[in-house]
C-alpha positions in Angstrom: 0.0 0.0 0.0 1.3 3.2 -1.0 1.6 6.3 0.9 -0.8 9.3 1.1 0.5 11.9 -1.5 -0.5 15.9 -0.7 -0.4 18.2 -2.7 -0.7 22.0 -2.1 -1.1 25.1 -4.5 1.6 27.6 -3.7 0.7 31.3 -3.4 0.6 34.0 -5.7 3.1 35.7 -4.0 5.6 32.3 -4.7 4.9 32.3 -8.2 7.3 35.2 -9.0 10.9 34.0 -7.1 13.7 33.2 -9.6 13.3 29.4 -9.9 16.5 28.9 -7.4 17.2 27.7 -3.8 18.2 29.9 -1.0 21.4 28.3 -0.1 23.3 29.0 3.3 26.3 27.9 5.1 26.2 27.5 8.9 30.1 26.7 10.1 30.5 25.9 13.7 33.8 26.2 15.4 33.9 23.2 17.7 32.7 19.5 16.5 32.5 16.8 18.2 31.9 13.1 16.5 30.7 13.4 12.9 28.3 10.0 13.9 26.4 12.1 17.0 26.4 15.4 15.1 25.0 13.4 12.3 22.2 11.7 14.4 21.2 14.5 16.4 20.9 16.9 13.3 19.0 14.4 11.8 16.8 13.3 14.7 15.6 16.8 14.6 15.2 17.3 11.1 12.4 14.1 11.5 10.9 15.8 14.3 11.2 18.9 12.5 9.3 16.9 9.0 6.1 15.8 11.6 5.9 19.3 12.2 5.6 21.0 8.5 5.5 18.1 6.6 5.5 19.6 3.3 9.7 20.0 3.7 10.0 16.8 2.6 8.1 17.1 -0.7 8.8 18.3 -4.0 8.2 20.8 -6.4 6.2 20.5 -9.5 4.9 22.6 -12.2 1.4 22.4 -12.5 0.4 22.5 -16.0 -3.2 24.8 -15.3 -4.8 25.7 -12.9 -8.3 27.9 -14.1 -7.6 30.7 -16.2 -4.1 30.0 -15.7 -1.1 28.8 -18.1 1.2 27.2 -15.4 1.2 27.1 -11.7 3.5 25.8 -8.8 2.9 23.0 -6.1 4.1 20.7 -3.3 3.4 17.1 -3.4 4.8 15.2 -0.1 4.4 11.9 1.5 3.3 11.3 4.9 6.5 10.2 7.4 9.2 11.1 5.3 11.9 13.3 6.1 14.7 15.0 4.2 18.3 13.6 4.4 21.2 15.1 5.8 24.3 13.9 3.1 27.5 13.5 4.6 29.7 15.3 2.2 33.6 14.4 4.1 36.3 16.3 4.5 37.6 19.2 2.5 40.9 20.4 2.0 40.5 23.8 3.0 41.8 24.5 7.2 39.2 26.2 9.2 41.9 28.3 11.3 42.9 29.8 8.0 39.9 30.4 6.6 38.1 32.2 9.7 41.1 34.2 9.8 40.3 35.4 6.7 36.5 35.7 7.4 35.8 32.9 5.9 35.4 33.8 2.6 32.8 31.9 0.4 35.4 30.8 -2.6 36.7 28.5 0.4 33.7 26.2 0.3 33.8 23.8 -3.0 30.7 24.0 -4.7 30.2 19.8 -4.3 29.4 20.9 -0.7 26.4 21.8 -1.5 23.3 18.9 -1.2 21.5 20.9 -4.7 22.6 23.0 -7.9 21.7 27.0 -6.7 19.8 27.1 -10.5 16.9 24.7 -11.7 16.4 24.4 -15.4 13.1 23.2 -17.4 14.7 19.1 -17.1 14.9 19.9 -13.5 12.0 21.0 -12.7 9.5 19.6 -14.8 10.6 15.9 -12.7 9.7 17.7 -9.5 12.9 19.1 -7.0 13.6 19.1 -3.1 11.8 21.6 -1.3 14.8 21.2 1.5 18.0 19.9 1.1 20.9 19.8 3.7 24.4 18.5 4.3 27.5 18.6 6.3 31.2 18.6 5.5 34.7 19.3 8.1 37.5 21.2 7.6 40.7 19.5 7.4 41.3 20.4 11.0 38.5 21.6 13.2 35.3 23.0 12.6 32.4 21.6 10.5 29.9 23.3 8.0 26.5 22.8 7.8 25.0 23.5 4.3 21.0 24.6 4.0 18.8 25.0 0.8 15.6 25.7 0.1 13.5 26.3 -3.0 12.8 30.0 -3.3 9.5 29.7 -4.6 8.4 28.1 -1.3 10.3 30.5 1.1 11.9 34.1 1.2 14.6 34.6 3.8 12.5 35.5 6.8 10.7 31.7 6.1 14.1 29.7 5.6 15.0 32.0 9.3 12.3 30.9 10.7 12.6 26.6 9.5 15.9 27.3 10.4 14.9 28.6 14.2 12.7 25.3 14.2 15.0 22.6 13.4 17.8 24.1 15.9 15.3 24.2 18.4 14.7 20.6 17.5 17.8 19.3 17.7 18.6 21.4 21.0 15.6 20.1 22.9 13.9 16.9 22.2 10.7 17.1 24.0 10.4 20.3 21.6 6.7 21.0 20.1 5.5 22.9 17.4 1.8 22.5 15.7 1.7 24.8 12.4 -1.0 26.4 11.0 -4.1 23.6 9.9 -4.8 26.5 7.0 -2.9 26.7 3.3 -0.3 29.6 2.4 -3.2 31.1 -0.1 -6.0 30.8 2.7 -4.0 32.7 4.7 -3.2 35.3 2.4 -6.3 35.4 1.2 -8.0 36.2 4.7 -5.2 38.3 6.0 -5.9 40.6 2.7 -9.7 40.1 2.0 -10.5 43.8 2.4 -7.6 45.5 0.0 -8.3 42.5 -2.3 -11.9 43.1 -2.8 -11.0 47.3 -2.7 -8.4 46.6 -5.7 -10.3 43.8 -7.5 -11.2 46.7 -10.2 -8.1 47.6 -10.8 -7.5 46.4 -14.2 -4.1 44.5 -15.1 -2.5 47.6 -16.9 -3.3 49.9 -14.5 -1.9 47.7 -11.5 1.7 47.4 -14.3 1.3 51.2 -13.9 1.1 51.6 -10.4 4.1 48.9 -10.1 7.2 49.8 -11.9 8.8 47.4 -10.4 7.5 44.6 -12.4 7.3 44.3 -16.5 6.3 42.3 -18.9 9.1 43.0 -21.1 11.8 40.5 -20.1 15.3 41.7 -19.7 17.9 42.4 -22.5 20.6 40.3 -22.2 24.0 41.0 -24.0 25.2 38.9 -26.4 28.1 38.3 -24.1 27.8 38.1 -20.4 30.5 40.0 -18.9 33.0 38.3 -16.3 31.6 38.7 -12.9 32.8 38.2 -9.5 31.6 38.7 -5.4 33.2 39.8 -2.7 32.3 39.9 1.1 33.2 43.0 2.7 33.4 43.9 6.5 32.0 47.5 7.0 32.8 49.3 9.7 29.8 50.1 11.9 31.9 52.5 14.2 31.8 54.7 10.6 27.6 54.3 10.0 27.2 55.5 13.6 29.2 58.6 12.6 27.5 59.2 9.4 24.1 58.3 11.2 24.8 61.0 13.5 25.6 63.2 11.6 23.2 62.9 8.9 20.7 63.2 11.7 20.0 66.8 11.4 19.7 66.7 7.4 17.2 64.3 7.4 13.1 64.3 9.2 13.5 60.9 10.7 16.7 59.9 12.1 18.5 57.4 9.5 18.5 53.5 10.0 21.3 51.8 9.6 19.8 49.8 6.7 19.3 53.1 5.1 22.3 54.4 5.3 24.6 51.4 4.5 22.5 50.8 1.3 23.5 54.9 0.5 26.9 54.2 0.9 26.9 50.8 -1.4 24.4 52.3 -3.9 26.5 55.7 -4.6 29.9 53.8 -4.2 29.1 51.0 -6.6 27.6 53.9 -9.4 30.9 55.7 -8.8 33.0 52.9 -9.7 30.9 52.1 -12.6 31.2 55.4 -14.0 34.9 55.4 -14.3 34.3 52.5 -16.8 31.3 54.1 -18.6 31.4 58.4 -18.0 27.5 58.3 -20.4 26.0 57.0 -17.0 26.4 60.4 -15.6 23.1 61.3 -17.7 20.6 58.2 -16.4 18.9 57.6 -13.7 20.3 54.7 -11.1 17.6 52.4 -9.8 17.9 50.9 -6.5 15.5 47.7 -5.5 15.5 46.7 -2.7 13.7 43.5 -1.3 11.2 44.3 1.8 9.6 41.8 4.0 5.6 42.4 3.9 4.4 40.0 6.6 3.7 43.0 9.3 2.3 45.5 6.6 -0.3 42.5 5.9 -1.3 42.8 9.5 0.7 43.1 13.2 -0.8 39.1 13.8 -0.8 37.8 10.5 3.2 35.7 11.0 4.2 35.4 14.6 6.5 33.4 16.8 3.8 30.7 17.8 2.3 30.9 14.1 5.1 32.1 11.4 4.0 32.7 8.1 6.9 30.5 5.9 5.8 31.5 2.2 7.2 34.2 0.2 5.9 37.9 1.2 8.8 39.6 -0.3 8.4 43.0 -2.1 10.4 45.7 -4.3 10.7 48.9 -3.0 12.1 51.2 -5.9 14.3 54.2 -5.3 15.0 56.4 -8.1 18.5 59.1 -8.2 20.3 60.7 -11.0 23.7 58.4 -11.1 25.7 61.5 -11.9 24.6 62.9 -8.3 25.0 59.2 -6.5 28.5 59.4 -8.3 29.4 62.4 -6.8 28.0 62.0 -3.1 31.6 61.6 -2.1 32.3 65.4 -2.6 29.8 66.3 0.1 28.9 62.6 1.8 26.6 63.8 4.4 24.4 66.2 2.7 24.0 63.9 -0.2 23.5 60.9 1.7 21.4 62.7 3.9 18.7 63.3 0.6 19.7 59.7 -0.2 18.5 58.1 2.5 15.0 60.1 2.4 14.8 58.6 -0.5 15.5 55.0 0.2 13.1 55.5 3.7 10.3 57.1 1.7 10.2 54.2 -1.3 10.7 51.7 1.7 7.5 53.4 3.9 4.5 51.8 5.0 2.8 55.0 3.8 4.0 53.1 0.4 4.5 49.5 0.9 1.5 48.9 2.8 -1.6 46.1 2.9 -3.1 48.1 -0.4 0.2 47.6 -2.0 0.5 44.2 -1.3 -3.0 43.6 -3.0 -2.4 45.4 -5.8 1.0 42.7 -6.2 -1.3 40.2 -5.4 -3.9 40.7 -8.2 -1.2 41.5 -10.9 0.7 38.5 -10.3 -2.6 36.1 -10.0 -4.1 37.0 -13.5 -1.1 36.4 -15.0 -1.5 33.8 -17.4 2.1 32.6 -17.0 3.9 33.5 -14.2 7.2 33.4 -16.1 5.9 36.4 -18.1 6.1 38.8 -15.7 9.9 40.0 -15.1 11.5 42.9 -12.6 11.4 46.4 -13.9 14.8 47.5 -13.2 18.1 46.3 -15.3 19.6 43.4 -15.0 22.3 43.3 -17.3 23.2 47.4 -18.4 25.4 48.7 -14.9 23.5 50.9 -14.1 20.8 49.6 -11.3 20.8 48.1 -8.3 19.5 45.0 -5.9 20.3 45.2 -2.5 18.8 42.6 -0.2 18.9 42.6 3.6 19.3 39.8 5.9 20.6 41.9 8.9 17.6 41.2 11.2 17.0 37.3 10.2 19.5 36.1 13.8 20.9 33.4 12.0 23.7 33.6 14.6 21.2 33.4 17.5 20.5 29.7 16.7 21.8 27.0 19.2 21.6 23.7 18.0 22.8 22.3 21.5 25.7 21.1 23.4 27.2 19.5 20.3 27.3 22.1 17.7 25.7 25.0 19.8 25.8 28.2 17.3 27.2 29.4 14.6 30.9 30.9 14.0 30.2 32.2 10.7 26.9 32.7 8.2 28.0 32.5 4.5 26.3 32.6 1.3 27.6 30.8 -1.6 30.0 32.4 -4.4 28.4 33.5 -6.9 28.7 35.4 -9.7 26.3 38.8 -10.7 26.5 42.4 -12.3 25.0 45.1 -9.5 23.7 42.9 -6.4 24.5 43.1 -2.9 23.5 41.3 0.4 23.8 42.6 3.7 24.4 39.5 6.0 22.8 38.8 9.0 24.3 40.6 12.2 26.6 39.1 14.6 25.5 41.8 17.2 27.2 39.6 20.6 30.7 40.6 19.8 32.8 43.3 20.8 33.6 45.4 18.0 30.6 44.8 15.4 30.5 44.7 11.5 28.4 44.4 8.6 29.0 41.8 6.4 28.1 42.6 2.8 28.5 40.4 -0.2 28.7 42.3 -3.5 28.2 41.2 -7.0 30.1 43.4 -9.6 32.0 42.8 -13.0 35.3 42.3 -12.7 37.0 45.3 -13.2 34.5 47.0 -11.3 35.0 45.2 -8.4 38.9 46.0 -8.7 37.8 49.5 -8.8 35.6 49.4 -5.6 38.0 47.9 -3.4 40.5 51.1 -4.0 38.0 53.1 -3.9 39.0 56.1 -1.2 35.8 56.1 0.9 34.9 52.9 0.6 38.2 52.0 2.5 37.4 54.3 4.7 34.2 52.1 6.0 36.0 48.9 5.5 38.6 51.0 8.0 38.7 48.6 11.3 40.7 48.7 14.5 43.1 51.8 13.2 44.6 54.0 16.0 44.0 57.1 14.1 40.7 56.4 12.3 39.1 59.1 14.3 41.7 61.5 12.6 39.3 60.9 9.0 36.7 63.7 9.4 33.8 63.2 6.6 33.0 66.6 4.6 29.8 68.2 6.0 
């Protein structure tokens, strides 16, 4: 007798996410046996799997569903869990590497339990929703390698499986019922009044009112250029200084999100227009991705009942690049209007419960999700994508007396034109940075890291760093 197969629908809100996996590396300092770390992480991903037992299903493409061309869903078994693969040993030292940060090129990309990219083979024979595995360093230390299929979580929903399964594997007798009701009901509930108050809203109005999304796909070069990342360590003794001083430029006093995302976004255009000087005459885009659970309602995700799906939205800030290139002439004036511009696009004046209705409806009468593509550039050096992990405390989670938390949170390499990632915060240690992983061409990237102020930030532990004064 076979097993019971479920299936459910994903969301709307899903449907859009680049057909990848979130994939993050945990490393943990001490280690004890590989064969206990091993059964207790996997004890606790089983307990975990009773608990949202759609983790250990798969993702399939739907061939209709109504009006609809294609469509997204889980199937899953009843009392199966996910894996954890035991990947070995690499060659790489774990002393060396954390003294370096721990870089992401350290980690070979075999590590990883799943691909980062799912083509049309892929996916049409159904993929992981969760997949996980653990490697050591030649000497001490062991990593700990999570994905998870973007169209089934954003970052705040891998944070919060994430919380769950160290919970798990820290305490035994650990329970956790989720939510009897689908991803769509909730949504559905949680938004019924701004659905039904946009449902006239026809499909080119809501394009209008959302610049952020297109229906013209990207253009793409004939020939990609050579790209590269690099994580960065910025000081936050500097953002408290520009915060500061910023303060009485600006009506609200500036966040620290805010304000590091300034600094990359005008940095980043400066080095680009050293390559291409025509910039100076466009206007810079910066997206940036904003998490919509508490602007759907205060209760709609909480603690006791998180809301795992996607509700990730583009806030879109608008500048003239030749000004962004130029901030460094007068930093906290500029930055100052920078920021107000960031903070207004990012608003819950603007991103709001309305707003996320209006997303909603354009991306549900779409015949084809697929058709419907970001309305910034991709590919020209000119825009930005700035995503912000800061708040997710992926350092906060103890998985016990054998592994307890983590040393380091990495992303993957990888290899883009004009993204960043602002890492989650490591806010229990003496002297604090941000972590930021940038995506640039080549040759920009050479020209970031001599950039003069942006040495400045990455300026750490200096006896006479309080000798730089910032032009006011």
């Amino acid at each position: 007798m076979t097993d019971r197969t479920y299936v459910e629908q994903l969301a709307p809100l899903d449907l859009p996410m680049p057909r990848t996996y979130i994939r993050v590396l945990f490393v943990f300092e001490h280690a004890g046996s590989t064969l206990q770390i091993t059964q207790s992480l996997q004890s606790g991903l089983d307990r975990l799997s009773e608990q949202l037992p759609w983790l250990s299903g798969r993702v399939f493409p739907k061939a209709s569903v109504q009006d609809r061309a294609s469509s997204i869903e889980i199937r899953w078994n009843a009392n199966n869990a996910p894996t954890l693969v035991d990947k070995g040993t690499i060659a790489a030292s774990y002393k060396c590497a954390s003294s370096h940060g721990m870089p992401p090129e350290t980690i070979p990309s075999d590590m990883w339990p799943v691909p980062s990219m799912i083509d049309d083979a892929l996916f049409a024979t159904g993929v992981p929703v969760f997949a996980t595995s653990i490697f050591r360093f030649a000497d001490e230390g062991l990593g700990l390698c999570v994905c998870l299929h973007h169209n089934v979580v954003d970052g705040t929903g891998f944070s919060g499986i994430m919380r769950l399964w160290a919970r798990n594997v820290a305490d035994p007798r650990f329970t956790f019922s989720s939510s009897s009701r689908s991803r769509s009901e909730r949504l559905a509930e949680a938004l019924s009044f701004d659905l039904q108050e946009t449902s006239s809203i026809s499909s080119e109005n809501l394009l209008l009112l959302h610049p952020e999304y297109s229906k013209i796909p990207p253009t793409v070069p004939d020939e990609l250029p050579s790209c590269t990342s690099k994580l960065f360590m910025i000081s936050m003794h500097w953002i408290d200084i520009l915060k500061e001083l910023m303060r009485k430029y600006m009506s609200k006093a500036p966040t620290t999100n805010t304000v590091i995302c300034a600094l990359i976004w005008t940095t980043v255009t400066r080095v680009r227009m050293q390559y291409n000087p025509s910039l100076g005459g466009d206007i810079s885009q910066l997206a940036m991705a904003v998490n919509g659970r508490q602007r759907i309602g205060e209760d709609f995700s909480t603690l006791e009942s998180p809301f795992f799906g996607n509700a990730v939205f583009y806030s879109l800030s608008k500048f003239p690049a030749g000004a962004l290139a130029t901030s460094d002439e007068a930093p906290v004036r500029l930055l100052a209007k920078i920021c107000e511009h960031i903070a207004q696009s990012q608003s819950h004046s603007v991103i709001n419960s309305r707003y996320i209705a209006e997303v909603y409806h354009l991306i549900d009468r779409m015949e084809d999700c697929r058709s419907l593509f970001v309305g910034w550039d991709l590919f020209g050096s000119r825009d930005l994508t700035i995503t912000n992990w800061a708040d997710l405390e992926l350092y906060e989670m103890d998985f016990g007396d054998l592994l307890g938390r983590p040393k380091f949170v990495r992303l993957p390499y990888m290899e883009a034109d004009g993204v960043a990632l602002i890492l989650p915060r490591q806010r229990a240690v003496s002297q604090e940075v941000l972590e930021v992983m940038v995506m640039l061409r080549r040759n920009h990237m050479d020209a970031l890291e001599s950039d003069p102020l942006w040495q400045i930030l990455l300026a750490i532990d200096r006896k006479n760093e309080d000798d730089v004064r910032f032009n006011i």
